[in-house]
Residue frames as a rotation matrix with the C-alpha (Angstrom) as fourth column:
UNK 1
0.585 0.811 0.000 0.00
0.811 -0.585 0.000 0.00
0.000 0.000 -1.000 0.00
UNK 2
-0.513 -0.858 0.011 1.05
0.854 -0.511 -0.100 3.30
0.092 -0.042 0.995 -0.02
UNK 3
0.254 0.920 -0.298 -1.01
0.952 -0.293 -0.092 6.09
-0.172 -0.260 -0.950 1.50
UNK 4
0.999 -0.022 -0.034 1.24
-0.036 -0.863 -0.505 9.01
-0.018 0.505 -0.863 1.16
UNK 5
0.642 -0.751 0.154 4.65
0.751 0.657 0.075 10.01
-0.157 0.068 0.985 0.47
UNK 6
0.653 -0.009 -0.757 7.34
0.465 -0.784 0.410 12.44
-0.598 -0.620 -0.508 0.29
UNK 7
0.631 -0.327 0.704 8.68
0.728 -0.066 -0.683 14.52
0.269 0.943 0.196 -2.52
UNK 8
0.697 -0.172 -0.696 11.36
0.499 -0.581 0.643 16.80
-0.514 -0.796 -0.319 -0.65
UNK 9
0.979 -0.097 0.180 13.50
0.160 -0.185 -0.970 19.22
0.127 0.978 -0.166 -2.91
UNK 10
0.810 -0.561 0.173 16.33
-0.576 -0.816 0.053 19.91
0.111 -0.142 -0.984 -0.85
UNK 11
0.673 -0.262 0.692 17.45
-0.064 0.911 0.407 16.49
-0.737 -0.317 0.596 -0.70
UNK 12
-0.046 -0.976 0.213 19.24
0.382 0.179 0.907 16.60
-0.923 0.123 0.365 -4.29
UNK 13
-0.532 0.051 -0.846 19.82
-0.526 -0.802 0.283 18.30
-0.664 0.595 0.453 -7.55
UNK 14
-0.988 0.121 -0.092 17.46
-0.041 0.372 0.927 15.46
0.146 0.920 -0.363 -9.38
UNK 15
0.186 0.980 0.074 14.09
0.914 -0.201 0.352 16.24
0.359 0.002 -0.933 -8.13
UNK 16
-0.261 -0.480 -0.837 15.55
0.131 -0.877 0.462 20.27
-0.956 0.011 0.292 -8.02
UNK 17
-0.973 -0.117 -0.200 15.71
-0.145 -0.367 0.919 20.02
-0.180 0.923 0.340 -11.43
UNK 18
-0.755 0.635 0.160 12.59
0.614 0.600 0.513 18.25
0.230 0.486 -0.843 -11.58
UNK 19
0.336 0.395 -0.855 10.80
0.653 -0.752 -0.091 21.27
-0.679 -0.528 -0.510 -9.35
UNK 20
-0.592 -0.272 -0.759 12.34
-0.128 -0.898 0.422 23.97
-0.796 0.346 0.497 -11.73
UNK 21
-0.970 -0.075 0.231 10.62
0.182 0.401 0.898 21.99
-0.160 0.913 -0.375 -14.59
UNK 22
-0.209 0.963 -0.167 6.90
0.970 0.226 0.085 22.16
0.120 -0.144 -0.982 -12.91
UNK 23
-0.367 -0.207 -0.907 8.02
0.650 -0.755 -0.091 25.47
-0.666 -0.623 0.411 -12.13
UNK 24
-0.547 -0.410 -0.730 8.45
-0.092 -0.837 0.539 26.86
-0.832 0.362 0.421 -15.49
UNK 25
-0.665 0.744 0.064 5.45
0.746 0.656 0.117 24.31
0.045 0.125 -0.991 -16.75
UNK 26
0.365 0.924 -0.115 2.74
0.824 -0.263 0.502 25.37
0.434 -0.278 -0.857 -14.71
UNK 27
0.220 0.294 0.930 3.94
-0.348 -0.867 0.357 28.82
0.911 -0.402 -0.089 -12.94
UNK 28
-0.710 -0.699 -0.084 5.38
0.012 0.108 -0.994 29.36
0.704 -0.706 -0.068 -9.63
UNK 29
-0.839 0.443 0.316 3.61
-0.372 -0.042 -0.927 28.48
-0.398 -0.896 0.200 -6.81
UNK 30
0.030 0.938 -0.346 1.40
-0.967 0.115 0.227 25.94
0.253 0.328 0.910 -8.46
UNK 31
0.778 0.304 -0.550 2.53
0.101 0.804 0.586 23.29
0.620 -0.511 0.595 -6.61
UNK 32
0.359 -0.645 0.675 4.75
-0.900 -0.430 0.068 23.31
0.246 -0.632 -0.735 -3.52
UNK 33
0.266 -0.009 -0.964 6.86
-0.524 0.838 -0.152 20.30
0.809 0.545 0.218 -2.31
UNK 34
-0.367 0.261 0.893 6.47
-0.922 -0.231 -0.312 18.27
0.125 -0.937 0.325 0.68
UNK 35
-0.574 0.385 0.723 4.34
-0.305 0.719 -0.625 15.57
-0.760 -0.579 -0.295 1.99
UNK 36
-0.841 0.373 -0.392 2.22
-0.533 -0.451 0.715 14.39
0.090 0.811 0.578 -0.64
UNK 37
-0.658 0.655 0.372 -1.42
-0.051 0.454 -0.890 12.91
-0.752 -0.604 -0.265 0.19
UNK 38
-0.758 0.326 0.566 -4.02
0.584 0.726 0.364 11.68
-0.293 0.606 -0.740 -1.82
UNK 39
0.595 0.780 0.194 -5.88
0.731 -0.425 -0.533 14.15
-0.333 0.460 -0.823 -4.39
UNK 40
0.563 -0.600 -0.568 -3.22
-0.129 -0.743 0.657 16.04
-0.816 -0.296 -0.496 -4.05
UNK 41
0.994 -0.066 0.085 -0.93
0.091 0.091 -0.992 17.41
0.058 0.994 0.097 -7.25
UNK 42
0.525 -0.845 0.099 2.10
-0.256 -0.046 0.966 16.25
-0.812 -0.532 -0.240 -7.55
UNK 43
0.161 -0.620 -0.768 5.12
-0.971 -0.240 -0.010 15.55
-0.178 0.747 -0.641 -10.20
UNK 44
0.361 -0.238 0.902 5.41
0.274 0.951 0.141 12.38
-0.891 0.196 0.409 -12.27
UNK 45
-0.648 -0.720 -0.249 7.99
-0.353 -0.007 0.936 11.70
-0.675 0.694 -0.249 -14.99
UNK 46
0.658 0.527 0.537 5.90
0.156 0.602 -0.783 10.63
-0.736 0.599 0.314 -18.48
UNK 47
-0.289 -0.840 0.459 7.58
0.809 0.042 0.586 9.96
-0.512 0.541 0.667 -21.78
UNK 48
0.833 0.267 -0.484 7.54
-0.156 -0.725 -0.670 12.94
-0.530 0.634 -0.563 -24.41
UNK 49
0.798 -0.263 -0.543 8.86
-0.596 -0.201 -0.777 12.05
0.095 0.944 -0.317 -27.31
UNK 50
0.295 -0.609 -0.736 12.21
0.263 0.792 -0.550 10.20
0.918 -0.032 0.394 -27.08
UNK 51
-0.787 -0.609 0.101 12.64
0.012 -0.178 -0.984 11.82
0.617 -0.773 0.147 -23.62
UNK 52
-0.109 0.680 -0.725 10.81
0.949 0.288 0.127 11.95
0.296 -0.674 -0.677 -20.08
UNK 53
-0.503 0.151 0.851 8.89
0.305 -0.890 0.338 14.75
0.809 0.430 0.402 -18.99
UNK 54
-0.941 0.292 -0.171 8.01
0.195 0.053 -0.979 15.93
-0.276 -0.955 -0.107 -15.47
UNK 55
-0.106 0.926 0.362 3.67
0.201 -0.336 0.920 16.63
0.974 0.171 -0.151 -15.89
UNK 56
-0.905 0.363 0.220 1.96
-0.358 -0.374 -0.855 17.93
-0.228 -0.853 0.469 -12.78
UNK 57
-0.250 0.910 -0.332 -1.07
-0.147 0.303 0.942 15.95
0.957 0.284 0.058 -12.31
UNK 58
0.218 0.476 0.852 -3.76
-0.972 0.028 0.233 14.60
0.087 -0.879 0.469 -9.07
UNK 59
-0.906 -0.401 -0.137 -3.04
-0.396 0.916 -0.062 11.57
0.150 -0.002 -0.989 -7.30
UNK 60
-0.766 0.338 0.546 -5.84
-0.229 0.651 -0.724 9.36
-0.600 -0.680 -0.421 -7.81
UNK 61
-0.700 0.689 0.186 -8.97
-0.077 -0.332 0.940 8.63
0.710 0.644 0.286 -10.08
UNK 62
-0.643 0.756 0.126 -12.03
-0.707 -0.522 -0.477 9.50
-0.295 -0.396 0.870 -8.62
UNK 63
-0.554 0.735 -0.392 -14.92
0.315 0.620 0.718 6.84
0.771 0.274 -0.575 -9.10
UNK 64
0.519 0.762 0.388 -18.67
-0.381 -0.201 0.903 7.22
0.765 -0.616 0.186 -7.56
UNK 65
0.855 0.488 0.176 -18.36
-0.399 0.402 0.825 7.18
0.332 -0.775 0.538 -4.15
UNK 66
0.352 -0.936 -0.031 -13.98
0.653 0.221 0.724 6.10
-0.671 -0.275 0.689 -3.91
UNK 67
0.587 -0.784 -0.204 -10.90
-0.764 -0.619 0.182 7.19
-0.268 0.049 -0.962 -4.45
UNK 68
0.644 -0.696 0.316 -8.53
0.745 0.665 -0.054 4.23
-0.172 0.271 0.947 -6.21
UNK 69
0.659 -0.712 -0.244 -4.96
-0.693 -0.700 0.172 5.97
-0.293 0.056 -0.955 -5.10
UNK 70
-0.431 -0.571 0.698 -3.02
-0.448 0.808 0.384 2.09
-0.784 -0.147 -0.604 -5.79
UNK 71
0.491 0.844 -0.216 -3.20
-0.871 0.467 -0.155 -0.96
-0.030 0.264 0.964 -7.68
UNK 72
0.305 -0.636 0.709 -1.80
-0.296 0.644 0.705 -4.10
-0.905 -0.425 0.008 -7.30
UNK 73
-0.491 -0.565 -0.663 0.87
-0.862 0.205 0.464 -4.94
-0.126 0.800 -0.587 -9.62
UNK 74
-0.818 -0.077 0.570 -0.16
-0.158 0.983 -0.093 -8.76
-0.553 -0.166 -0.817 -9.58
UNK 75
-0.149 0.786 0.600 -3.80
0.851 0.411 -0.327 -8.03
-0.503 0.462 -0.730 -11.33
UNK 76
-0.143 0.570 -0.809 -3.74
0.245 -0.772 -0.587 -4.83
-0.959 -0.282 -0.029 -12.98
UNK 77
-0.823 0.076 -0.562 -3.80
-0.566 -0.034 0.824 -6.11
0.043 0.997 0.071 -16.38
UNK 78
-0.591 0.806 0.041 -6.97
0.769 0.546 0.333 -8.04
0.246 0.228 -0.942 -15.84
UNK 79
-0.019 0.875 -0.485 -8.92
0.679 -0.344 -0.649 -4.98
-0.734 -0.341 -0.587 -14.23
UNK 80
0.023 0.004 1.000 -10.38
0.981 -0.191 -0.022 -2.89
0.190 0.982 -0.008 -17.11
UNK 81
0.943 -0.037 -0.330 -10.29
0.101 -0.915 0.390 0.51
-0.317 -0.402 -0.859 -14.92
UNK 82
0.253 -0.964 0.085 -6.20
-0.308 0.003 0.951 -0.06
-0.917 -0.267 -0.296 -15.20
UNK 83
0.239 -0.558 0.795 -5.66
0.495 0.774 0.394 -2.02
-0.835 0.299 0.461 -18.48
UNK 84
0.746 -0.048 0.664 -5.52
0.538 -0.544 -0.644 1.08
0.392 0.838 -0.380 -21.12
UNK 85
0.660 -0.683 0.314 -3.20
-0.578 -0.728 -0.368 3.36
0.480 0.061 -0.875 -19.26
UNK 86
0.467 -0.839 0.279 -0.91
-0.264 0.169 0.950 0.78
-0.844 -0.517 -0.142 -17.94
UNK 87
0.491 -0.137 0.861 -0.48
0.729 0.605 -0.319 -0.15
-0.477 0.784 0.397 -21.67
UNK 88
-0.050 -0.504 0.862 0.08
0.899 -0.400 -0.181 3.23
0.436 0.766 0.473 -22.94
UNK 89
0.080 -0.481 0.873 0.41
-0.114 -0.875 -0.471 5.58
0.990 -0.062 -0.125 -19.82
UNK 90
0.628 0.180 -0.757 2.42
0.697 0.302 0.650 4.95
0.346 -0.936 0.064 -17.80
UNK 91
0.605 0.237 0.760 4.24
-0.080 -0.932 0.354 7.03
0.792 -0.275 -0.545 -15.05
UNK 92
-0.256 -0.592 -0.765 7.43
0.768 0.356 -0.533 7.21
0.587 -0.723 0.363 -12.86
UNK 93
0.924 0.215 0.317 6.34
-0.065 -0.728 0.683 9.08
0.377 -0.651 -0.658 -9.23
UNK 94
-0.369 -0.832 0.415 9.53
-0.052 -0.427 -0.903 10.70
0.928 -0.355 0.114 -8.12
UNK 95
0.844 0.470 0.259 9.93
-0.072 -0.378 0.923 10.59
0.531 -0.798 -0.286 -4.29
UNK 96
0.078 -0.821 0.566 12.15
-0.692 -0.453 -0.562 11.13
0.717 -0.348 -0.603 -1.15
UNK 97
-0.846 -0.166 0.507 9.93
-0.531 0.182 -0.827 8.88
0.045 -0.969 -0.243 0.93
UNK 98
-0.214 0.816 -0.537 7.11
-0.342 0.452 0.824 6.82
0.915 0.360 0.182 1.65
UNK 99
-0.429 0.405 0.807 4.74
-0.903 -0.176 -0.392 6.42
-0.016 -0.897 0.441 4.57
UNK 100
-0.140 0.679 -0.721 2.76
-0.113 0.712 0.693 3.17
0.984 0.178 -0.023 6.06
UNK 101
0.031 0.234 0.972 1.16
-0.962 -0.256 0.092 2.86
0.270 -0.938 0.217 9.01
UNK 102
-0.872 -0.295 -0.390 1.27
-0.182 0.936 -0.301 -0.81
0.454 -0.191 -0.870 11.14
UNK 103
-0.192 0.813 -0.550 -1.60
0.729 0.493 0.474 -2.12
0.657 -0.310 -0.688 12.91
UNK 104
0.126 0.437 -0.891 -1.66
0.969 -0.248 0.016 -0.02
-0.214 -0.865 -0.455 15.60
UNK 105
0.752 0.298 0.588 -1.47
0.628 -0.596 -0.501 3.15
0.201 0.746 -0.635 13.61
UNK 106
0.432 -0.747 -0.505 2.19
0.259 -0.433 0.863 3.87
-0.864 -0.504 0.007 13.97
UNK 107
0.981 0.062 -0.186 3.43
-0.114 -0.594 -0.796 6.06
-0.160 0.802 -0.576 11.25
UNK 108
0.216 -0.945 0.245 7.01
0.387 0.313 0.867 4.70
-0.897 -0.093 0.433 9.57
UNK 109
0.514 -0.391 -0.763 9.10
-0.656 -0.753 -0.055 6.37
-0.553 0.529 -0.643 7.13
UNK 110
0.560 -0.381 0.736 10.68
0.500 0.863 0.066 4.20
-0.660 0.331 0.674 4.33
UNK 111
0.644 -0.264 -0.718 13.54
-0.605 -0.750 -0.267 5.42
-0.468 0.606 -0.643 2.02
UNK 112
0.859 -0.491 -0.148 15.79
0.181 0.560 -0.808 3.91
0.480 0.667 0.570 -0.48
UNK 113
0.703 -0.536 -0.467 19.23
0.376 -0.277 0.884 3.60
-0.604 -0.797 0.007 1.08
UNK 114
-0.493 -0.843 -0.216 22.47
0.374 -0.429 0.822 5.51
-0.785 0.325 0.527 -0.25
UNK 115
-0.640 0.207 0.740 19.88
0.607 -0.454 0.652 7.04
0.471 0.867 0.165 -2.88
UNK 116
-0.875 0.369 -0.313 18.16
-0.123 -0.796 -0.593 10.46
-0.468 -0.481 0.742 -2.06
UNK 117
-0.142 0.790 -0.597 15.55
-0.967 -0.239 -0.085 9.88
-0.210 0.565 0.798 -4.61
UNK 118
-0.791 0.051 0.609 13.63
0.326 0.878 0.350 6.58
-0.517 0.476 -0.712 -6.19
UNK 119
-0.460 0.819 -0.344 10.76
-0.881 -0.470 0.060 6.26
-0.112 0.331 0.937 -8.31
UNK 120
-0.374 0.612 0.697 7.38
-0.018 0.747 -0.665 4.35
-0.927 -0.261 -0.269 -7.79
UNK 121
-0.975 0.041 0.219 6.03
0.220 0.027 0.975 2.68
0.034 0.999 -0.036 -10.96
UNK 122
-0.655 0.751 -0.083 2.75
0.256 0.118 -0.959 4.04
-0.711 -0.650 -0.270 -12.25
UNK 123
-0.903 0.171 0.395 0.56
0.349 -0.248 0.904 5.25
0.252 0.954 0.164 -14.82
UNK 124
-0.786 0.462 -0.410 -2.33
-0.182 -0.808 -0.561 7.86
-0.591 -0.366 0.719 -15.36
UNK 125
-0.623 0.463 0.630 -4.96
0.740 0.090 0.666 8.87
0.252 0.882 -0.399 -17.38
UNK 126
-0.751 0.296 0.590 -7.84
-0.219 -0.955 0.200 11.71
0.623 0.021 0.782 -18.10
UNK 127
-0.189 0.905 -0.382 -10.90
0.733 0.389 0.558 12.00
0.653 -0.174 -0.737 -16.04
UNK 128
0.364 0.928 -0.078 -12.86
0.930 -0.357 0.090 14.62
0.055 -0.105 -0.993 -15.82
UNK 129
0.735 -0.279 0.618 -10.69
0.221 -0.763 -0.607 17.01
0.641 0.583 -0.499 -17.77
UNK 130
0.305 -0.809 0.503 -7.51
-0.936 -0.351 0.003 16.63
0.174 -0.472 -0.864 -15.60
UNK 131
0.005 -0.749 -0.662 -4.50
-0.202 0.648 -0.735 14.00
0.979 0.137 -0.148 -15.57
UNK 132
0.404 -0.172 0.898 -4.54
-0.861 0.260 0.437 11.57
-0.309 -0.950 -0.044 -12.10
UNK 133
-0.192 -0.630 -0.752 -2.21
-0.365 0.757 -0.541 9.07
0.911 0.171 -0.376 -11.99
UNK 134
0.781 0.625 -0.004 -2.13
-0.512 0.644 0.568 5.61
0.358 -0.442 0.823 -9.58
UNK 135
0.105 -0.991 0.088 0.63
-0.990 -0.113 -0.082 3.80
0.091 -0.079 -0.993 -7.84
UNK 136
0.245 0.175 -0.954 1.70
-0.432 0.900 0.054 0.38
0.868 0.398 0.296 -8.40
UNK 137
0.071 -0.347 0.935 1.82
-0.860 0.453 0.234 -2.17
-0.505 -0.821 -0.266 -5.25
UNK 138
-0.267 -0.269 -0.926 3.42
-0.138 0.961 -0.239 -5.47
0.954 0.064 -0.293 -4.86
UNK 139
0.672 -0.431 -0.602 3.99
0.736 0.300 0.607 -7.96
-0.081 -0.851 0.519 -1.69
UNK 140
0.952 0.131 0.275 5.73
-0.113 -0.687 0.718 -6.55
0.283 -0.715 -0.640 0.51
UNK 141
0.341 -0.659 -0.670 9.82
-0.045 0.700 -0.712 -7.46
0.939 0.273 0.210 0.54
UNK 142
-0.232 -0.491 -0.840 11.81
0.901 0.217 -0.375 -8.17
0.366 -0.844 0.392 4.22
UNK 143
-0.795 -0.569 0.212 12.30
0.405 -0.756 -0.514 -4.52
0.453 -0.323 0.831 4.71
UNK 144
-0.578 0.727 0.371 8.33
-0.506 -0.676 0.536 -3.63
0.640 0.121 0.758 4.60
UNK 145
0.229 0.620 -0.751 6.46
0.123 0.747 0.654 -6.95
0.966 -0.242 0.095 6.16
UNK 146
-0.486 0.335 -0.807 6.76
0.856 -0.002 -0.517 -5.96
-0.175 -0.942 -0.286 10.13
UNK 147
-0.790 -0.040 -0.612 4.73
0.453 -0.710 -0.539 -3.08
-0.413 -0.703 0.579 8.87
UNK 148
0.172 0.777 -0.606 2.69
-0.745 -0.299 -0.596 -3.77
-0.644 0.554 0.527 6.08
UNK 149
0.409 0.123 0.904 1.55
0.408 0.862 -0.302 -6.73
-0.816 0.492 0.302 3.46
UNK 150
0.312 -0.136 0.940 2.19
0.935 0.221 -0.278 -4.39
-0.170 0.966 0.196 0.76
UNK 151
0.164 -0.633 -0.756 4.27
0.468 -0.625 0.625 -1.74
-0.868 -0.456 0.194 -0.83
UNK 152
0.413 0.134 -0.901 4.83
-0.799 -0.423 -0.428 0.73
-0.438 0.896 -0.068 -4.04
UNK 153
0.812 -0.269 0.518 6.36
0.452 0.852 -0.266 -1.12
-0.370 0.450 0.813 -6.77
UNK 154
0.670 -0.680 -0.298 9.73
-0.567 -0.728 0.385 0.98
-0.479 -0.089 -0.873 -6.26
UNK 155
0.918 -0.397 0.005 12.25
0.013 0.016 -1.000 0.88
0.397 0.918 0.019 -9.96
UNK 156
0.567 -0.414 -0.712 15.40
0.360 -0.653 0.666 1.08
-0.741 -0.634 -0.221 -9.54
UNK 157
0.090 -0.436 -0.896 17.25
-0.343 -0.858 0.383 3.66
-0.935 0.273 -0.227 -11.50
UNK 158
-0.878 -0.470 -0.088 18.36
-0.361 0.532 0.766 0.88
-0.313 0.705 -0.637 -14.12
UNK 159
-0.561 0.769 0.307 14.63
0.827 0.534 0.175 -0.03
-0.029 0.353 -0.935 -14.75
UNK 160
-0.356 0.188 -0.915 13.10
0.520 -0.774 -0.362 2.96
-0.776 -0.605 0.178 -14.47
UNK 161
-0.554 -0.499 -0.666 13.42
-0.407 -0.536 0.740 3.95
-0.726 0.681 0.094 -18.00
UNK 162
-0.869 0.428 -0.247 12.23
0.099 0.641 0.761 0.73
0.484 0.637 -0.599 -19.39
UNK 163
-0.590 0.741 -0.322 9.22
0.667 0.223 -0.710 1.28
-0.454 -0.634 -0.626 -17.40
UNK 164
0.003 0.574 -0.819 8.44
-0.174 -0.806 -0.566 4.54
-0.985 0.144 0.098 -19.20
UNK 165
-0.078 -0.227 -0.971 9.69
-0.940 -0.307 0.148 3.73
-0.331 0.924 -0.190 -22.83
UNK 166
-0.652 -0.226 -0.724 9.44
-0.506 0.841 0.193 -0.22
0.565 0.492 -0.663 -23.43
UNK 167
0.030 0.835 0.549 5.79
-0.966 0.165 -0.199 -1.52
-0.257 -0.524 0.812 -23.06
UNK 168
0.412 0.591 -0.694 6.76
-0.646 0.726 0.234 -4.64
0.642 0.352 0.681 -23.98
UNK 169
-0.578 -0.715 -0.393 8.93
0.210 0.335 -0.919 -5.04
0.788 -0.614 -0.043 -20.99
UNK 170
-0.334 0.414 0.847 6.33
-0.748 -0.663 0.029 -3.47
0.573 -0.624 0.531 -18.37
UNK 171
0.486 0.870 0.079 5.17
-0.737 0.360 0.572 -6.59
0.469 -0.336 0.817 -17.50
UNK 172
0.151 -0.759 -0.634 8.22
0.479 0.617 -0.625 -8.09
0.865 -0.209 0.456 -16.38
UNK 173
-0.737 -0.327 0.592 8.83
-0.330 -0.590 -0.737 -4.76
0.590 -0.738 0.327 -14.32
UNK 174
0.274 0.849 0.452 5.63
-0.660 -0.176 0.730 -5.64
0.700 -0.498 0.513 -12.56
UNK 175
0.760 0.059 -0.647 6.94
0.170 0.943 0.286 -8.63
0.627 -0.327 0.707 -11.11
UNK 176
-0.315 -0.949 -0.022 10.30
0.132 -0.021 -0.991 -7.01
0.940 -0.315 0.132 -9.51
UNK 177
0.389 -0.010 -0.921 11.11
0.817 0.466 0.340 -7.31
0.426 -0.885 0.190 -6.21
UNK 178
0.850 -0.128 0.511 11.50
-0.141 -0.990 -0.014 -3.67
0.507 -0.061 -0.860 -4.78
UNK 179
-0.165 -0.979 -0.117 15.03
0.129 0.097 -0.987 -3.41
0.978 -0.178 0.111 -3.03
UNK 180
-0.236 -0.336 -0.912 15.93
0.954 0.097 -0.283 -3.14
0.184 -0.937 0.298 0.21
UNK 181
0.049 0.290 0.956 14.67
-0.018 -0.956 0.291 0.23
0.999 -0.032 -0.041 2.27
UNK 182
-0.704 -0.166 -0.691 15.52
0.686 0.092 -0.721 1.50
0.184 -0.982 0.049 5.74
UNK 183
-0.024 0.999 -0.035 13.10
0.391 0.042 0.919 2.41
0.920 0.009 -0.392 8.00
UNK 184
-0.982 -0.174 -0.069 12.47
0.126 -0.339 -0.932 4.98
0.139 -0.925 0.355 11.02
UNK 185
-0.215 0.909 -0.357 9.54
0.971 0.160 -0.179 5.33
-0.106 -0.385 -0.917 12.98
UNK 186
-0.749 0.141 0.648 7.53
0.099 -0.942 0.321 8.59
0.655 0.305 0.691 12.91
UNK 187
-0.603 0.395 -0.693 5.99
0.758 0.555 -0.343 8.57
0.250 -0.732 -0.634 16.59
UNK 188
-0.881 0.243 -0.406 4.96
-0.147 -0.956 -0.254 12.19
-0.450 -0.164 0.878 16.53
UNK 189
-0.466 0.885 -0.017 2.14
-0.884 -0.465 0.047 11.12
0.034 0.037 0.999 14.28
UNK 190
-0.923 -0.357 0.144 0.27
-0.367 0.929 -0.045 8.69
-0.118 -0.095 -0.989 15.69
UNK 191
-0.190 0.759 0.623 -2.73
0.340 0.646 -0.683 7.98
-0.921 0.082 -0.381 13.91
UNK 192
-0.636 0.093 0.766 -3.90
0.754 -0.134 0.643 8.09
0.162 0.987 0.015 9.69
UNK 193
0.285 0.746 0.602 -6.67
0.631 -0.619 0.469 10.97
0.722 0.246 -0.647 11.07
């Protein structure tokens, strides 16, 4: 699962650059970086042309009555909400961090180690006249399971790419085993409300 997550600029000069890009996009002070919660607009990498392209878009799609902010790698070619834009849009979500709460609603930080940045695989699409994109889960690997069943489906650098440019590889990526990720508690907040 993945409920929110953290997109922090000061951390290094690739998601800097990637802020200056939304900057000069959309206009300063159309999106601010930080925590990032569900509905909320945030930066994802899509292809454009032979290169990748930060977009500024909402996390989630809206459906009567829910919010689908996830999907599980394992079936989201069979579900027909998911099976057009994982085919032909998808969507790397830059981040700094990632949140999950444990049973007793303790709030844990998860980050990629010796890297300042990773990116969760995902993919978007239109509805109701504005771009929301969806993150991929898997199982959960060692690092995540005393705190949750499941987790993004986190690229690393060397896949990444093929995730955005080579749909006939996407479905391998689905299957990857996210790396290793260290983990601190976050006792200050101690419940999802």
């Amino acid at each position: 699962m993945c409920g929110r997550y953290q997109f922090t600029a000061e951390q290094c000069a690739e998601i800097r650059q990637i802020v200056d890009a939304i900057q000069r996009k959309y206009g300063a002070g159309q999106w601010m970086p930080g925590e990032i919660c569900p509905t909320a607009k945030a930066p994802v990498l899509v292809r454009e042309g032979s290169g990748d392209a930060p977009a500024l878009m909402k996390w989630g799609y809206q459906l009567p009555g829910t919010l689908v902010i996830n999907a599980r790698a394992e079936t989201v070619q069979e579900k027909p909400l998911f099976r057009r834009s994982l085919a032909a849009r998808r969507c790397l979500i830059p981040a700094t961090a990632f949140y999950e709460w444990d049973a007793d609603k303790r709030k844990y930080q998860f980050t990629l180690p010796e890297e300042p940045v990773f990116y969760m695989a995902g993919f978007f699409d239109r509805r109701d006249g504005e771009d929301c994109y969806c993150v991929l889960t898997t199982a959960a690997n060692d690092s995540m399971k005393p705190v949750h069943d499941r987790m993004p489906l986190i690229l690393p650098h060397s896949q990444a790419e093929q995730w955005l440019s080579d749909g006939s590889n996407a479905e391998v990526l689905l299957a990857v085993t996210p790396p290793a990720l260290a983990v601190r508690s976050e006792e200050q907040q101690l419940s999802l409300w």
